[in-house]
ROTIKE-578751 format. One line per 5 residues: number of its first residue (from 1); their letters; for each residue x, y, z of C-alpha. Coordinates in nm, 4 decimals, m for minus. Example, Ala and Ser with C-alpha at 12.3 -4.5 7.8 and 13.67 -1.06 7.14 Angstrom:
1) as) 1.2300/m0.4500/0.7800; 1.3670/m0.1060/0.7140;
//
This chain:
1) xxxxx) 0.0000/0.0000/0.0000; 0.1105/0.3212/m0.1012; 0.2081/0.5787/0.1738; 0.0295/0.8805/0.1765; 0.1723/1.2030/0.0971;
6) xxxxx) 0.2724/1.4989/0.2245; 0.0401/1.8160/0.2162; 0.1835/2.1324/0.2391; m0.0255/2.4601/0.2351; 0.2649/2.7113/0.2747;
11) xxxxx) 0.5746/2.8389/0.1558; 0.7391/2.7531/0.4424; 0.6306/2.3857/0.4971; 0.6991/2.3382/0.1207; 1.0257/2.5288/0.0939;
16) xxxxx) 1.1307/2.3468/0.4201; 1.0095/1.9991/0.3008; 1.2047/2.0764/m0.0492; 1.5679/2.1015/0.1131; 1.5484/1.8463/0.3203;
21) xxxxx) 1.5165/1.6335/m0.0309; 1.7637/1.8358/m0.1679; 2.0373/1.7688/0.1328; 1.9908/1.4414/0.0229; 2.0787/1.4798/m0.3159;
26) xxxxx) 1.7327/1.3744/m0.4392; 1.5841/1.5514/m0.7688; 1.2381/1.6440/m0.7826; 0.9559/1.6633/m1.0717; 0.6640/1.8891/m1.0629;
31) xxxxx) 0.3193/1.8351/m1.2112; 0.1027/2.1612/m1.1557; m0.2280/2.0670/m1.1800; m0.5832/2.2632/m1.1185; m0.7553/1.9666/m0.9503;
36) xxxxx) m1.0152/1.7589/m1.0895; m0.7661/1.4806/m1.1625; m0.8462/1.2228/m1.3743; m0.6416/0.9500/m1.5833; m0.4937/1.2518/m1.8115;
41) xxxxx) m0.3357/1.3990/m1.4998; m0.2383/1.0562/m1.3562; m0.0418/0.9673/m1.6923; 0.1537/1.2943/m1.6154; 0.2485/1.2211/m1.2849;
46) xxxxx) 0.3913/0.8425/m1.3972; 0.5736/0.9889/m1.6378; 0.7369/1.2746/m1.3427; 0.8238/0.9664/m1.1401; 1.0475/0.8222/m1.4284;
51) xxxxx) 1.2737/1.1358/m1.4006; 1.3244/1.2497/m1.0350; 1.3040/1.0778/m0.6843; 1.0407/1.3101/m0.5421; 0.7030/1.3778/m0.7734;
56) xxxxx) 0.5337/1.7088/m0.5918; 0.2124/1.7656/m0.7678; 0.0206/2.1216/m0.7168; m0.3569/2.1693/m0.6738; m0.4697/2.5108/m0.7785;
61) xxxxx) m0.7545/2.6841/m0.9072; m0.5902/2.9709/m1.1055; m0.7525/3.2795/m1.1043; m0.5990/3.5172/m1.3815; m0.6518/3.2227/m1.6678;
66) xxxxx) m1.0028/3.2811/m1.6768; m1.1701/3.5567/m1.7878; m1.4905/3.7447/m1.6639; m1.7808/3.4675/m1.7534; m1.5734/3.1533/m1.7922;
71) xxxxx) m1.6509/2.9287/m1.5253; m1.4370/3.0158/m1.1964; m1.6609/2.9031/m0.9570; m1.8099/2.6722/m1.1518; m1.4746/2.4753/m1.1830;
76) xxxxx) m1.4898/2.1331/m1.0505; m1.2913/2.1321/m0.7116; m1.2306/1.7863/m0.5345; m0.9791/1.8097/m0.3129; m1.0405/1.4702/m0.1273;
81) xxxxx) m1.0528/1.2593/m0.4573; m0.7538/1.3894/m0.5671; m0.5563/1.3187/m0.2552; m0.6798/0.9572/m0.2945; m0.5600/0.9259/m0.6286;
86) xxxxx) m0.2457/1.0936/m0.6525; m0.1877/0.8623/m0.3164; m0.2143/0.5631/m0.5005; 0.0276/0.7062/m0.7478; 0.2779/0.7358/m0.4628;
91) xxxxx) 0.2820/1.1382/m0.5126; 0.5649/1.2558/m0.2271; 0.4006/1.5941/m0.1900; 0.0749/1.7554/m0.2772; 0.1276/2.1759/m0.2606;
96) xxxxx) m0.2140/2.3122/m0.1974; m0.2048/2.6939/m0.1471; m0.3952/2.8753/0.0095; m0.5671/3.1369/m0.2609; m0.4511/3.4734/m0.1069;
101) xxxxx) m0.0698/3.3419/m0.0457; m0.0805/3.3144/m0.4332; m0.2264/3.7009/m0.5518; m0.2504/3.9020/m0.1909; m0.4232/4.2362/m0.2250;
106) xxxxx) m0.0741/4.4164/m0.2725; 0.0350/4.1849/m0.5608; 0.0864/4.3771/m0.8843; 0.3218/4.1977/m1.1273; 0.2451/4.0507/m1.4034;
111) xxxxx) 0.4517/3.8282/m1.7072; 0.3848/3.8224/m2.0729; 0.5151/3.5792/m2.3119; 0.5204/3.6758/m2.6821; 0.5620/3.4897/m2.9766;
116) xxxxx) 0.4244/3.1158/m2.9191; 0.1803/3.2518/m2.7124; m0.0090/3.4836/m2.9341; m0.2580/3.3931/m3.1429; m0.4831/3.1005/m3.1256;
121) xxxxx) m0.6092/3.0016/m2.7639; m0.5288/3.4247/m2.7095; m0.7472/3.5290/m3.0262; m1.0330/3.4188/m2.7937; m0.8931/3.4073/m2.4645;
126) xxxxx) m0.6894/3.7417/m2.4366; m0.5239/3.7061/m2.0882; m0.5005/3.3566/m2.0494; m0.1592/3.2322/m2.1147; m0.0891/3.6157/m1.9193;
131) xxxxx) m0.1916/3.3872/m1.6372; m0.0947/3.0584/m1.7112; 0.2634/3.2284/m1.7140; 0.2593/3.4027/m1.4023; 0.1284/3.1260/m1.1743;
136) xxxxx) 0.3517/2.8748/m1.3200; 0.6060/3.0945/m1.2498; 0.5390/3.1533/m0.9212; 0.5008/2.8324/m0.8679; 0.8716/2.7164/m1.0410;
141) xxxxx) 0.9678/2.9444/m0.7853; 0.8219/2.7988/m0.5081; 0.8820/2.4314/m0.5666; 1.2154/2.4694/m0.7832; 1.2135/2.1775/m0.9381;
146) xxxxx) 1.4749/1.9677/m1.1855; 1.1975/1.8932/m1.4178; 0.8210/2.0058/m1.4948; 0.5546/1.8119/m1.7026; 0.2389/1.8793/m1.9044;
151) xxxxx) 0.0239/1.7514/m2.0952; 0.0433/1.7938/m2.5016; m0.3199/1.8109/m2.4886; m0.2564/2.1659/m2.4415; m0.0217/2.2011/m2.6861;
156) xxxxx) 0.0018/2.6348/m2.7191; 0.0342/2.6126/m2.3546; 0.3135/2.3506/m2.3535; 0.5079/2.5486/m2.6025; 0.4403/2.8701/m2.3960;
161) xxxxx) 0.5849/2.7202/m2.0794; 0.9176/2.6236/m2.2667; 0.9421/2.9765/m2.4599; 0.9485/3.1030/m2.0601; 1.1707/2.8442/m1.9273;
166) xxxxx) 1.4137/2.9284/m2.1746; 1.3957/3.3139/m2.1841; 1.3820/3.3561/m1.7948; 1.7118/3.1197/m1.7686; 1.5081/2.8826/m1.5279;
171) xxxxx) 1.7090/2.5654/m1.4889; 1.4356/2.3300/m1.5318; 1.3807/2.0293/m1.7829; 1.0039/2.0760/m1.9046; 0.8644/1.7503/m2.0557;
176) xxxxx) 0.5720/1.6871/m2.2878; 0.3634/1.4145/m2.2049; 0.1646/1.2259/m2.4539; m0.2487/1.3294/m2.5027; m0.4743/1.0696/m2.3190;
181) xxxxx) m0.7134/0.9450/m2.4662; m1.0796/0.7553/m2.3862; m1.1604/0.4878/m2.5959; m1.3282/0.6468/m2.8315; m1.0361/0.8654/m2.8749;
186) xxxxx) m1.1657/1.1837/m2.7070; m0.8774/1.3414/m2.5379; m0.9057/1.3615/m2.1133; m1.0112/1.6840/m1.9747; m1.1820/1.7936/m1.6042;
191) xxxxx) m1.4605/1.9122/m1.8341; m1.5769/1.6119/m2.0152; m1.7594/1.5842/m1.7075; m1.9751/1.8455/m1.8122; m2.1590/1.6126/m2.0898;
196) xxxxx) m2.4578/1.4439/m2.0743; m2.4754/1.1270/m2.3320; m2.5586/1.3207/m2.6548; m2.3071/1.5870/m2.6206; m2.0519/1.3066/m2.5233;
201) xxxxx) m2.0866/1.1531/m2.8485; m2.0567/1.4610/m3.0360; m1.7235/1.5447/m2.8470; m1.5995/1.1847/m2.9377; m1.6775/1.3117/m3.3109;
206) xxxxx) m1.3604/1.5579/m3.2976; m1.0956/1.3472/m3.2567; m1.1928/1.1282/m3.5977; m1.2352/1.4465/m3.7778; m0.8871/1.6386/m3.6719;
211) xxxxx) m0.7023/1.2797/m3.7491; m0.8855/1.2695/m4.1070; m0.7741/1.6225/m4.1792; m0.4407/1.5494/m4.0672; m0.4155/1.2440/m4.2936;
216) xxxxx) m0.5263/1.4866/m4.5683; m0.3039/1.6772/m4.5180; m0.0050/1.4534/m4.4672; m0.1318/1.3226/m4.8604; m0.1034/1.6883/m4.9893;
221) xxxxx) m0.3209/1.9005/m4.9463; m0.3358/2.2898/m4.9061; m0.3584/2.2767/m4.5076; m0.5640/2.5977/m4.5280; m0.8409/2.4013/m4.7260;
226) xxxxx) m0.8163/2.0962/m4.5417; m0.8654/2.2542/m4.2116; m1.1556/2.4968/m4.3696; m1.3571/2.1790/m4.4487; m1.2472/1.9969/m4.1175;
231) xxxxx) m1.4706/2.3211/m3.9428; m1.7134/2.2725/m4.1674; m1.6807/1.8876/m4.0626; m1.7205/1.9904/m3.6906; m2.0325/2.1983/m3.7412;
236) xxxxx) m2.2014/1.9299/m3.9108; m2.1084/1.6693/m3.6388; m2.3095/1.9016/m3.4105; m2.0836/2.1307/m3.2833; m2.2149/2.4829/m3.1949;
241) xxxxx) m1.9171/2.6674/m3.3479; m1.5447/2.6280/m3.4265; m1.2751/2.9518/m3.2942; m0.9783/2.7542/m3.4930; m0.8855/2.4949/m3.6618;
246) xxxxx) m0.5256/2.5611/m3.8071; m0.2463/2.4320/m3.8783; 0.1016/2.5767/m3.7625; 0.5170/2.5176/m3.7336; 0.5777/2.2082/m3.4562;
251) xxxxx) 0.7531/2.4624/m3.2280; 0.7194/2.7927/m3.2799; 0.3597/2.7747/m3.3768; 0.4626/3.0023/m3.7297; 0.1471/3.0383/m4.0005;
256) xxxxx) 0.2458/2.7886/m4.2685; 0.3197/3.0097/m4.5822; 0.1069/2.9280/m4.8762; m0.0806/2.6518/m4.6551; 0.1986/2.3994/m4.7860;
261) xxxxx) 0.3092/2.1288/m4.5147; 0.6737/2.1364/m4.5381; 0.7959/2.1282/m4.2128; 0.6938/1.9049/m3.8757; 0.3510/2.0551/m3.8244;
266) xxxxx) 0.1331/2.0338/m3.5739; m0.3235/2.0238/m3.6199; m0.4839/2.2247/m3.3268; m0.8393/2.2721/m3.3290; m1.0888/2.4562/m3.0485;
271) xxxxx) m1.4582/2.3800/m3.0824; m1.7786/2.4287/m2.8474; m2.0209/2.1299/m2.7766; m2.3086/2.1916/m2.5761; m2.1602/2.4503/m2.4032;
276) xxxxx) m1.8107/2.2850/m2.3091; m1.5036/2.4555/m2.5313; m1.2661/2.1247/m2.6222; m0.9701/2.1858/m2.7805; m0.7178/1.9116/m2.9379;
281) xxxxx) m0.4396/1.8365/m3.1351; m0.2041/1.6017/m3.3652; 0.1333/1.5596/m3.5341; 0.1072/1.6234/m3.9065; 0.4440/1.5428/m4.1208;
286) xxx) 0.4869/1.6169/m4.4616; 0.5069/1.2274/m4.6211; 0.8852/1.1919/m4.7756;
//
């Protein structure tokens, strides 16, 4: 039986808790996390115990990624749950803040990452990776780990957190992990919850269109075309509306000039079904 893990609430107890591993020459890997852990987040956290001797794993609803009207409050929080599970995992340390140690009333600082971070997720969430950015870096800060993982699911975001990492000299190893996926090859998310039967079935639609338009793609086509019919694709599969399906550069997230695939590429698509936003994504390689 697994033992359970630690639970730290404060700087202090986590900063203190984080030297004594260090004294003793162990590394540690991170996994910041918002709660609401499910299979996704538990295929993170294997992969964090394959590089370090200490996995901490952070529960924390952030508030400066949403913006006014997305769903805050609404945001599954299960504290107990995910203690249980991350437990069985054999998590060393769960870091749950407290919500005014992270933004007192006096806090006024923000950071901004350019380049792989505009456009996209930011054409209809304007602030978001503003906040995604500044809590992760608080949070590097606090836990100062050897290496950091998320998920590929979120793909702009992944790429966002390395473009920081890199910029801001912070000596950390971030690592991608693989998108989960149910078997009907909708990818993991705290929000599938959301769904009753008929929207999960349309959700489970999204997955076989982006991998169609991808293949597509990989046979030839002008990406701009293939990904204009995949949204046309989407709406017909019952979708209420599409804010992107595109295709851009594997790392820096570059427009692809003249829609020709001649670079690693990779598919990322953001669609609404009944009233959950799902985003996804895929590889696409120009065929040799």
């Amino acid at each position: 039986m697994a033992s359970s893990p630690l639970i730290s609430r404060t700087q202090k107890d986590l900063r203190g808790q984080i030297a004594e591993w260090r004294g003793s020459g162990d590394r540690i890997s991170f996994v910041p996390t918002m709660g609401a852990l499910h299979e996704g987040h538990l295929t993170l956290i294997r992969l964090a115990r394959k590089k370090a001797e200490r996995v901490v794993v952070s529960i924390f609803v952030n508030p400066t990624q949403f913006a006014p009207g997305e769903d805050l409050e609404a945001y599954p929080r299960t504290e107990a749950a995910d203690t249980e599970k991350l437990a069985a995992e054999g998590v060393d340390l769960i870091y749950i803040p407290y919500p005014d140690s992270m933004y007192d009333v006096h806090h006024a600082t923000t950071v901004k990452v350019g380049g792989v971070a505009q456009g996209l997720e930011t054409d209809h969430r304007p602030t978001f990776f503003d906040g995604v950015s500044l809590v992760v870096t608080k949070l590097f800060n606090r836990v100062q780990p050897d290496s950091a993982v998320f998920g590929e699911k979120d793909y702009q975001q992944l790429a966002t957190i390395r473009r920081l990492v890199e910029d801001l000299d912070m000596p950390i190893k971030i690592i991608g992990a693989p998108i989960a996926r149910d078997e009907y090859g909708l990818a993991l998310s705290s929000r599938n919850q959301y769904f009753d039967e008929d929207g999960l079935t349309i959700a489970r639609r999204l997955n076989k269109i982006m991998f169609a338009c991808a293949e597509e793609m990989e046979g030839g086509r002008n990406v701009d075309r293939a990904a204009e019919d995949a949204a046309k694709a989407l709406l017909e599969a019952g979708f209420s509306n599409v804010d992107y399906v595109e295709t851009r550069s594997k790392n820096s997230l570059t427009v692809l000039e003249g829609g020709v695939l001649n670079a690693p590429s990779r598919l990322l698509i953001a669609a609404h079904c009944k009233g959950v936003r799902l985003i996804d994504n895929c590889a696409v390689n120009a065929k040799e």
